[in-house]
C-alpha positions in Angstrom: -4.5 13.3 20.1 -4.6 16.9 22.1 -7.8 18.5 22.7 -9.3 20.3 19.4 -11.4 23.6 20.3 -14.4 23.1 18.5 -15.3 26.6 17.1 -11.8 26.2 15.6 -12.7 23.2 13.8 -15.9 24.5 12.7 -14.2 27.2 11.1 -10.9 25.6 9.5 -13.6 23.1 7.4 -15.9 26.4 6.6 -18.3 24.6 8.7 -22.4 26.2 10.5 -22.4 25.9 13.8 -26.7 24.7 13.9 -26.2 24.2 17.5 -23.7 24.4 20.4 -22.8 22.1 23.1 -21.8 22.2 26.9 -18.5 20.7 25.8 -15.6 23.2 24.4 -13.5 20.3 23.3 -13.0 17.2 21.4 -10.5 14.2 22.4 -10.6 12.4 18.8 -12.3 12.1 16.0 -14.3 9.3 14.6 -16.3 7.7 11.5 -17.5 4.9 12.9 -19.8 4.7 15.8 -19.0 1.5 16.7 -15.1 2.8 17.9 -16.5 6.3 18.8 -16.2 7.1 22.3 -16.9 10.2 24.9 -16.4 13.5 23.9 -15.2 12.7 20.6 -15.9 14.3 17.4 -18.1 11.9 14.8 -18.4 12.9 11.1 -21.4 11.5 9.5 -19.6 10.5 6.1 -21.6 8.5 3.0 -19.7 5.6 1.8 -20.8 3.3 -1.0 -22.2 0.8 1.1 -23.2 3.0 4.0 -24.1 6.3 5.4 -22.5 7.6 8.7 -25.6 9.5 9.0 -27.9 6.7 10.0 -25.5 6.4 12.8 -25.8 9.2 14.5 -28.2 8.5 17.5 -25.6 5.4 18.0 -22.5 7.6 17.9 -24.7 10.2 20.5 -25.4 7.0 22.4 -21.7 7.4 23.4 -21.6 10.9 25.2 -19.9 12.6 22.0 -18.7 16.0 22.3 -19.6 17.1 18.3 -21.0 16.3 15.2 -20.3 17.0 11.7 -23.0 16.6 9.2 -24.3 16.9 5.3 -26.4 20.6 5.2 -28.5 18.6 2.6 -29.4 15.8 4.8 -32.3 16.2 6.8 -31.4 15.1 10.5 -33.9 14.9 13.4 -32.5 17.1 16.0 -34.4 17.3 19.1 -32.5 14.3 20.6 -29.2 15.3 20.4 -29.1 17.7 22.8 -26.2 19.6 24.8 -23.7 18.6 22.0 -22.4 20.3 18.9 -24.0 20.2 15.5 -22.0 21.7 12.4 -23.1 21.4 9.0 -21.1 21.2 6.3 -21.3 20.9 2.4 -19.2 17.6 2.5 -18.6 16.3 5.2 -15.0 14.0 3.6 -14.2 17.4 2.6 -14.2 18.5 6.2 -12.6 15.7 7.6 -9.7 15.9 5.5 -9.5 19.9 5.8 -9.8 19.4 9.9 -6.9 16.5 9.7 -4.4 19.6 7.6 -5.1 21.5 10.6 -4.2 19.1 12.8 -1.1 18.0 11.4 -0.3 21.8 10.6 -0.2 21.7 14.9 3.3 19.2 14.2 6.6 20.4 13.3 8.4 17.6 12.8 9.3 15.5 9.5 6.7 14.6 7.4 7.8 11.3 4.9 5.4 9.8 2.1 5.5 6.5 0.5 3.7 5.2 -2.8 4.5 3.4 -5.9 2.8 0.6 -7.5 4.2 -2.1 -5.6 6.2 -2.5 -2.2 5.0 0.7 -0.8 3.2 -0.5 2.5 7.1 -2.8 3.1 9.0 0.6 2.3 7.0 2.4 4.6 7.0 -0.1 7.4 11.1 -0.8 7.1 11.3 3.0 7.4 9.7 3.3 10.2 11.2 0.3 11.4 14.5 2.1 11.0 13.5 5.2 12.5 11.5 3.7 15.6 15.3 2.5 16.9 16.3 6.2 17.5 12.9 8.1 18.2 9.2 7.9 17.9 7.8 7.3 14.6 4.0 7.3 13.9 3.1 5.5 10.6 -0.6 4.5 8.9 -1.6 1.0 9.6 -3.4 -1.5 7.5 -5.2 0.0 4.4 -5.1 3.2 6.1 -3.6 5.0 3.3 -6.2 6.6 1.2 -8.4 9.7 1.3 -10.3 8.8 4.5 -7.4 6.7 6.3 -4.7 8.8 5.8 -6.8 11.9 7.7 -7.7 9.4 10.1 -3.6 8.4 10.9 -2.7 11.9 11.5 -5.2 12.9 14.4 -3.1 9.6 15.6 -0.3 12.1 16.2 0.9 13.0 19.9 3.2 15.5 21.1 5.4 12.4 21.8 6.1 11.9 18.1 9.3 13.2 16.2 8.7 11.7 12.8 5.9 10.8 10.5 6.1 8.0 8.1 2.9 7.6 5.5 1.5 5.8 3.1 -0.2 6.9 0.4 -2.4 5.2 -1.9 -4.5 5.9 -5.1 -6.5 4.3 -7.5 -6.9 8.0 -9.6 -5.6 11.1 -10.5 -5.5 13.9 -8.4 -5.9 11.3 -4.8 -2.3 11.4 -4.1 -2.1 15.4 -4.8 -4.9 15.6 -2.4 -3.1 13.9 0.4 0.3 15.5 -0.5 -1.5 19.0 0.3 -2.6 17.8 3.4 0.9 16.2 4.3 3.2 18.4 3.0 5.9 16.0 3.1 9.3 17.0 3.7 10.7 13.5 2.5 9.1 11.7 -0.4 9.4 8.1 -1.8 8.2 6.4 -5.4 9.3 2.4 -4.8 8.4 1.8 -8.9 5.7 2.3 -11.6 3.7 -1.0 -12.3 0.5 -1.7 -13.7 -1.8 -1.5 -10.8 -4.9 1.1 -11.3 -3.5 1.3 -15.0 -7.7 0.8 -15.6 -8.0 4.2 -14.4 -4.6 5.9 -15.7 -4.5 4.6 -18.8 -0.8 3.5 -19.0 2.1 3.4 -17.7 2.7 6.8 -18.2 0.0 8.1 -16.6 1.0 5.9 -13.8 3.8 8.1 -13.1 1.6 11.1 -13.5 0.2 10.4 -10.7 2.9 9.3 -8.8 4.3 11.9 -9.3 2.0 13.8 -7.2 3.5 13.0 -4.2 5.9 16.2 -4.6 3.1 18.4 -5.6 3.8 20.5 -2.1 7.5 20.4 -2.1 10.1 23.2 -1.9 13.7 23.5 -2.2 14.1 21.8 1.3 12.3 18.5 0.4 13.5 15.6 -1.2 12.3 12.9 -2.9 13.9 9.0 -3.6 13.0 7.3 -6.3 13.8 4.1 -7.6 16.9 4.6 -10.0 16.4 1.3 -11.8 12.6 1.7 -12.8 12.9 2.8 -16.2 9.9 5.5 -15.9 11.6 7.0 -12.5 14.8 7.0 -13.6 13.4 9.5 -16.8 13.0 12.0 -13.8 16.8 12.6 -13.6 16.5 15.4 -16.6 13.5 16.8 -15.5 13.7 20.0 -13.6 12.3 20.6 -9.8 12.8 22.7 -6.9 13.2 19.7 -4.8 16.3 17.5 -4.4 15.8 14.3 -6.3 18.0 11.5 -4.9 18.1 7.6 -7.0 18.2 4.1 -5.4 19.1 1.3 -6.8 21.4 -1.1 -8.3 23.2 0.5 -11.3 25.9 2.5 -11.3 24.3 5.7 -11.8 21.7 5.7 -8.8 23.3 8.0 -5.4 22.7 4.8 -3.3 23.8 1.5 -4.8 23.4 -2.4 -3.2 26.0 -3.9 -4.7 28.1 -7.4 -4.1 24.3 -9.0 -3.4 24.2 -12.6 -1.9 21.2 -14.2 -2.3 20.5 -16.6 0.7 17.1 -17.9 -0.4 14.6 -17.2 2.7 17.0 -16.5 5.0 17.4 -13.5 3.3 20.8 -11.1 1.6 23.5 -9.6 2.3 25.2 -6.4 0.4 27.2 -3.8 0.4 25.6 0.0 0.1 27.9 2.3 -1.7 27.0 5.5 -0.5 29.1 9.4 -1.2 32.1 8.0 -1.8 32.0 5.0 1.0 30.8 1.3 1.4 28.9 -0.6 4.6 27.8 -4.3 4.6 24.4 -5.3 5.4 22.2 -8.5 5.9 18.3 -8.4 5.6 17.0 -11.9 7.1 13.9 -10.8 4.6 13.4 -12.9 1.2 13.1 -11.2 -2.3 15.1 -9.2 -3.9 12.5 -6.0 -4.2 13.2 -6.0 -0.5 16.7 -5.1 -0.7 15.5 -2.0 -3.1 12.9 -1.2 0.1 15.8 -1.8 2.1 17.9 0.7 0.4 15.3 3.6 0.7 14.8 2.8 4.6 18.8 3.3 5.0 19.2 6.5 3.2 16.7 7.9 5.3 18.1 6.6 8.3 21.2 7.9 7.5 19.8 11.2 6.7 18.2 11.2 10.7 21.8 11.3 11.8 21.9 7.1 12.5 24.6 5.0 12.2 25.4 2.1 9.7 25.3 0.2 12.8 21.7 1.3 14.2 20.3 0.9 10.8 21.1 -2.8 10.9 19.6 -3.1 14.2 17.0 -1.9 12.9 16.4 -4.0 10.6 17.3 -6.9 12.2 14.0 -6.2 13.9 11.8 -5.6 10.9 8.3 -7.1 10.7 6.0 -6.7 7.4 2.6 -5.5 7.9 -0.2 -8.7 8.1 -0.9 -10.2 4.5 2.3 -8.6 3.0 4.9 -11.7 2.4 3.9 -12.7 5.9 5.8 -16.2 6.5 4.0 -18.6 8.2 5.5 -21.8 9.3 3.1 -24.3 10.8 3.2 -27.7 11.8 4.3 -29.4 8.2 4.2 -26.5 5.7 5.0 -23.2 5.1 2.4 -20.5 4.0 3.7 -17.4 2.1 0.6 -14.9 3.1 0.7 -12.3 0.5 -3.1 -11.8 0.0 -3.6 -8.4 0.4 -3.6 -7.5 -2.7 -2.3 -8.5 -6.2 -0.6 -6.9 -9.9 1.8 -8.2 -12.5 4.8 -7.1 -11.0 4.0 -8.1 -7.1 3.1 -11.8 -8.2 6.3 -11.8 -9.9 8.1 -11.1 -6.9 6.0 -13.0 -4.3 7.2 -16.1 -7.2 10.4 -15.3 -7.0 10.4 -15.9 -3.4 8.7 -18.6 -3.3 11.4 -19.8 -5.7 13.7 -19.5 -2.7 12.4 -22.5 -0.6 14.0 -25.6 -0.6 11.9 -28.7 1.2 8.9 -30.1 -1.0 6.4 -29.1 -3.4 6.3 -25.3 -4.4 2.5 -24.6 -4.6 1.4 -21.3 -6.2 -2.2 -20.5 -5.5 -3.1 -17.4 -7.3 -5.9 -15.3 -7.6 -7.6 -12.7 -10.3 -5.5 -9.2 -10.2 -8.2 -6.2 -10.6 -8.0 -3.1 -11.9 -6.5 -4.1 -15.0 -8.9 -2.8 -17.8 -8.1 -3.7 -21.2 -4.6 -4.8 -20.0 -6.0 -7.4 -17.5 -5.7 -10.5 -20.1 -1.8 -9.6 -21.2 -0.7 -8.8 -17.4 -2.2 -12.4 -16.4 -0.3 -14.3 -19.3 2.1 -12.6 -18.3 2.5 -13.8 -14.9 1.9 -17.4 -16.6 4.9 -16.5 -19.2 7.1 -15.4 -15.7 6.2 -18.8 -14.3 6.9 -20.7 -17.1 10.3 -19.2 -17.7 11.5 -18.3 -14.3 10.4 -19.9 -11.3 10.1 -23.8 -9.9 6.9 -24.0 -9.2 5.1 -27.6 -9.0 1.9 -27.4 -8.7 -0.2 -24.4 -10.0 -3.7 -23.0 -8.7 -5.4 -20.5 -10.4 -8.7 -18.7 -8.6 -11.1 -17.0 -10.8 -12.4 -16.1 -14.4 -9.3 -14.1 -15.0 -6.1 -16.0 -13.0 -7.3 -19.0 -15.6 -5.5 -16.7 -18.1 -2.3 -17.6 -16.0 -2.7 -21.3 -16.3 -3.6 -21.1 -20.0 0.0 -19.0 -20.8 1.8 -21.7 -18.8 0.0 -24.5 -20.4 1.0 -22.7 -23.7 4.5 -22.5 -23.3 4.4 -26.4 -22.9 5.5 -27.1 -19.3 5.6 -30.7 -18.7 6.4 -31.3 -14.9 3.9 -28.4 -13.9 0.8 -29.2 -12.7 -2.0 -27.1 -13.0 -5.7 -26.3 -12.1 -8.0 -23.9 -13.0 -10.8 -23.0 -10.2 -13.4 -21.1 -10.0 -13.4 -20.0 -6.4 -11.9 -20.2 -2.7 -13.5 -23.2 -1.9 -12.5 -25.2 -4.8 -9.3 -24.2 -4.0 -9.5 -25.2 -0.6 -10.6 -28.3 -1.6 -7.6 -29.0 -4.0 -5.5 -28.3 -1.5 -6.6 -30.3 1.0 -5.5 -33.2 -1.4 -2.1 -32.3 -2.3 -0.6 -30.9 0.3 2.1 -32.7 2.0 4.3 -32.1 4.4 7.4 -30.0 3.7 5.2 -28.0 1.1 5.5 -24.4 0.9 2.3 -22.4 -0.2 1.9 -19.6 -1.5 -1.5 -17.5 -1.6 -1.8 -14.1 -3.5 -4.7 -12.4 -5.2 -6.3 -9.3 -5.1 -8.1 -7.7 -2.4 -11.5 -9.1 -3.4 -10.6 -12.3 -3.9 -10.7 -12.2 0.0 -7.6 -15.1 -0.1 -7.0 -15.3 3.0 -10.1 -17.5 3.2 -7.4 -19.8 2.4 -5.4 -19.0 4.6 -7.8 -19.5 7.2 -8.2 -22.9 6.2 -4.4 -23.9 6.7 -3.7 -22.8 9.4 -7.2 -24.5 11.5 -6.0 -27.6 9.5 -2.7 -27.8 11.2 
C-alpha cells in the first residue's frame, strides 16, 4: 500500500491524537500482531474470542509506526514510547472509515459480488477474466466481511486498474456498510437462497439485503443480477437510477447461455447470445451454476473492452478459491473439497456435480448447514428429498444432529440401493470411510464452516 500520513488518518476516523510519534508515516495497517510489521499501523480491535488490546506491547515489539485504540480502555502507556497513540470511540469503526479513505485515493473500477451462493466462484472467474488484460486486486479467503473487506483494500497499489470484491453478510445493514465504503461502480447478485435466512427472516428479506449492494450507485453504475432467480428477476419492474442488466438462461435475461452441453467433469460448452450476436464457449469447470458464474464473468469482460477470444483464455485458466468445489484427484479416488461452507441450494449443486463422475461408488459425506433457524429441519429434508429424486449417489454420510435430517428424508422416500449412515461427528465419519472406500470412488465432503470438514479431508489425502 502507499504511505498513509498519520495526522490524516487520525482525522478521517474522528480520532485523539494522546500522543505523537517520531514517525510521520504508516506502510500498512494491521489487526493482528502476529503479521504486524515495522512502521505499520495496528488497531487494537475486540473480537468475540479476543481483544487486539492485550496485544499491543506484542504489536510495539515490532517497531510500529501507530496505534489505534478504545478511549474506554485503560492502556498502560509509559512503554510505548516514540510512536503514535489515537483514541477512538470504536476502533472497527475507524478501521473501516480509514479503509474509505484509502480506497477514495483509487480511481479505477470498483466491482461487488454477493448472493447466497456462488459468490466467492463469481468473484474469482471475474477476476480471472480480468487479470488476462490488466491487474485486478480481489479479497482472498473469507476476507469478505466488515473487517476483511477493509483489510483487502489497503491491499491496493498504484499498480492496480480494477477491483473485484466480495461481499458477505450474515445481517441487515453489513452489505450497505461495505457498499458505502466501496462504492462500486459494477455490482453482482449470483441468487437468493436460504443462507442467514435465521437472521432475515425469509426469503424476502434475503433480497432485502442483497439488495444493498447498490445502496451507493448512480446513474453510471450497473448491476447484474441473475435473470433466472425468481426473487432477482422481480427487480426488472422496479425502478433505479442504476442500469440493471439479467443473466441467465431464458429468453428474457440480456445475456443468455444457450445450446448447453453438459460434459460431466470435464465441464460445458454454450453459446452466449449477447445484443443481437452469438460466441461459443467451453468451461473445463463442472456444474451447471458455473456456467451462470461464467456468464456474469463474460459480460464484464466484455464491458472492459475484451474479446470473445481473451475471455476464453481466461477462463481456460480459471482456478476456484481452496474449499470451493476444489477437485482433488489422488492416488485411487477423487475428493470433491467443497467444505467451506454449506446451504440448501449449494449442497444441491455440489450433488449435482458429483452426479457427473463416472468410475465407482459416489460417496456423499455431508455435514449440518447453520444458520437456518426455524427453517433448518425443512432445508435438510430437503436436500434428502433432492438426493432421493435427483442424483446417483451410493453411499450416504450424514455429520451431525441436523445433517441426520437428510438421511431420515431419504430413508423416507424409500430408496433401496442407497446406503446410508448417520454420524455424529468427523471422526466417525472418518472412520466409516476408511471402510468403504475403494478405489475409483469419488468423495464428496461439504458442511458448514463449523463442521470444520476438512478434518476429512485431511485424512484422505495423508491416507493416499
Amino acid at each position: 500500500m502507499m504511505e498513509l500520513i498519520i495526522e490524516e488518518l487520525a482525522e478521517a476516523c474522528k480520532g485523539k491524537i494522546r500522543q505523537r510519534g517520531s514517525r510521520r508515516t504508516v506502510t500498512g495497517v494491521s489487526i493482528d500482531s502476529r503479521t504486524t510489521q515495522k512502521d505499520m499501523l495496528f488497531i487494537a480491535l475486540k473480537g468475540e474470542s479476543f481483544d487486539g488490546h492485550d496485544f499491543i506491547a506484542a504489536a510495539y515489539e515490532k517497531a510500529i509506526a501507530a496505534i489505534i485504540v478504545n478511549t474506554n480502555k485503560k492502556v498502560n502507556y509509559s512503554p510505548l514510547k516514540d510512536i503514535y497513540i489515537i483514541e477512538v470511540e470504536d476502533t472497527e469503526a475507524a478501521l473501516k472509515e480509514i479503509s474509505r479513505g484509502y480506497r477514495e485515493k483509487y480511481q479505477i473500477p470498483f466491482i461487488g459480488v454477493t448472493g447466497s451462493v456462488g459468490k466467492t466462484t463469481t468473484k474469482d472467474m471475474i477476476a480471472s477474466v480480468l487479470s488476462y488484460k490488466i491487474e485486478v486486486l480481489k479479497n482472498l479467503g473469507n476476507f469478505n466481511n466488515q473487517i476483511g473487506l477493509p483489510l483487502t483494500l489497503f491491499q491496493l497499489e498504484s499498480k492496480h486498474q480494477a477491483a473485484v470484491l466480495e461481499m458477505g453478510m450474515s445481517s441487515f445493514g453489513e452489505i450497505e456498510t461495505l457498499a458505502k465504503i466501496v462504492t462500486p461502480k459494477i455490482g453482482v447478485i449470483t441468487n437468493i437462497g436460504l443462507s442467514h435466512i435465521e437472521h432475515l427472516g425469509s426469503k424476502q428479506g434475503i433480497l432485502k439485503a442483497k439488495m444493498e449492494i447498490a445502496s451507493q450507485m448512480s446513474s453510471d453504475c450497473l448491476l447484474l443480477l441473475n435473470g433466472d432467480d425468481e426473487y432477482l428477476a422481480a427487480m426488472r419492474s422496479e425502478d433505479s437510477p442504476y442500469k440493471k442488466v439479467f443473466f441467465g438462461m431464458k429468453e428474457d435475461n440480456d445475456i443468455i447461455a444457450e445450446n448447453i452441453i453438459n460434459f460431466g467433469v470435464e465441464g460445458f460448452t454454450f453459446d452466449v447470445r449477447i445484443g443481437g450476436s452469438k460466441h461459443f464457449y467451453r468451461l473445463g469447470y463442472p456444474g451447471i451454476h458455473n456456467v451462470y458464474n461464467a456468464l456474469a464473468a463474460i459480460w464484464i469482460g466484455i464491458a472492459f473492452d475484451m474479446t470473445h477470444e481473451e475471455i476464453q483464455q481466461a477462463l481456460n485458466c480459471f482456478m476456484p478459491s481452496k474449499m470451493r468445489m476444489e477437485m482433488v484427484n489422488l492416488k485411487e479416488i477423487k475428493i470433491i473439497n467443497d467444505a467451506y461452507n454449506a446451504s440448501p441450494d449449494s449442497m444441491k449443486a455440489a450433488l449435482g456435480v458429483l452426479n457427473s463422475f463416472a468410475d465407482g461408488k459416489k460417496i456423499a459425506v455431508l455435514g449440518n448447514m447453520f444458520e437456518m433457524g426455524s427453517f433448518s429441519e425443512v432445508a435438510h429434508r430437503s436436500v434428502g428429498d433432492f438426493i432421493a429424486d435427483s442424483t446417483e449417489v451410493d453411499i450416504l454420510i450424514t455429520v451431525g444432529d441436523m445433517a441426520k435430517w437428510i438421511a431420515e428424508e431419504a430413508l423416507e422416500k424409500g430408496i433401496k440401493k442407497l446406503k446410508i449412515y448417520i454420524l455424529k461427528n468427523n471422526e466417525e465419519a472418518i472412520s466409516t470411510l476408511q471402510e468403504i472406500i475403494e478405489p475409483k470412488d469419488t468423495i464428496l465432503i461439504k458442511g458448514s464452516r463449523g463442521m470444520k470438514m476438512e478434518e476429512i479431508v485431511k485424512y484422505l489425502q495423508e491416507r493416499s
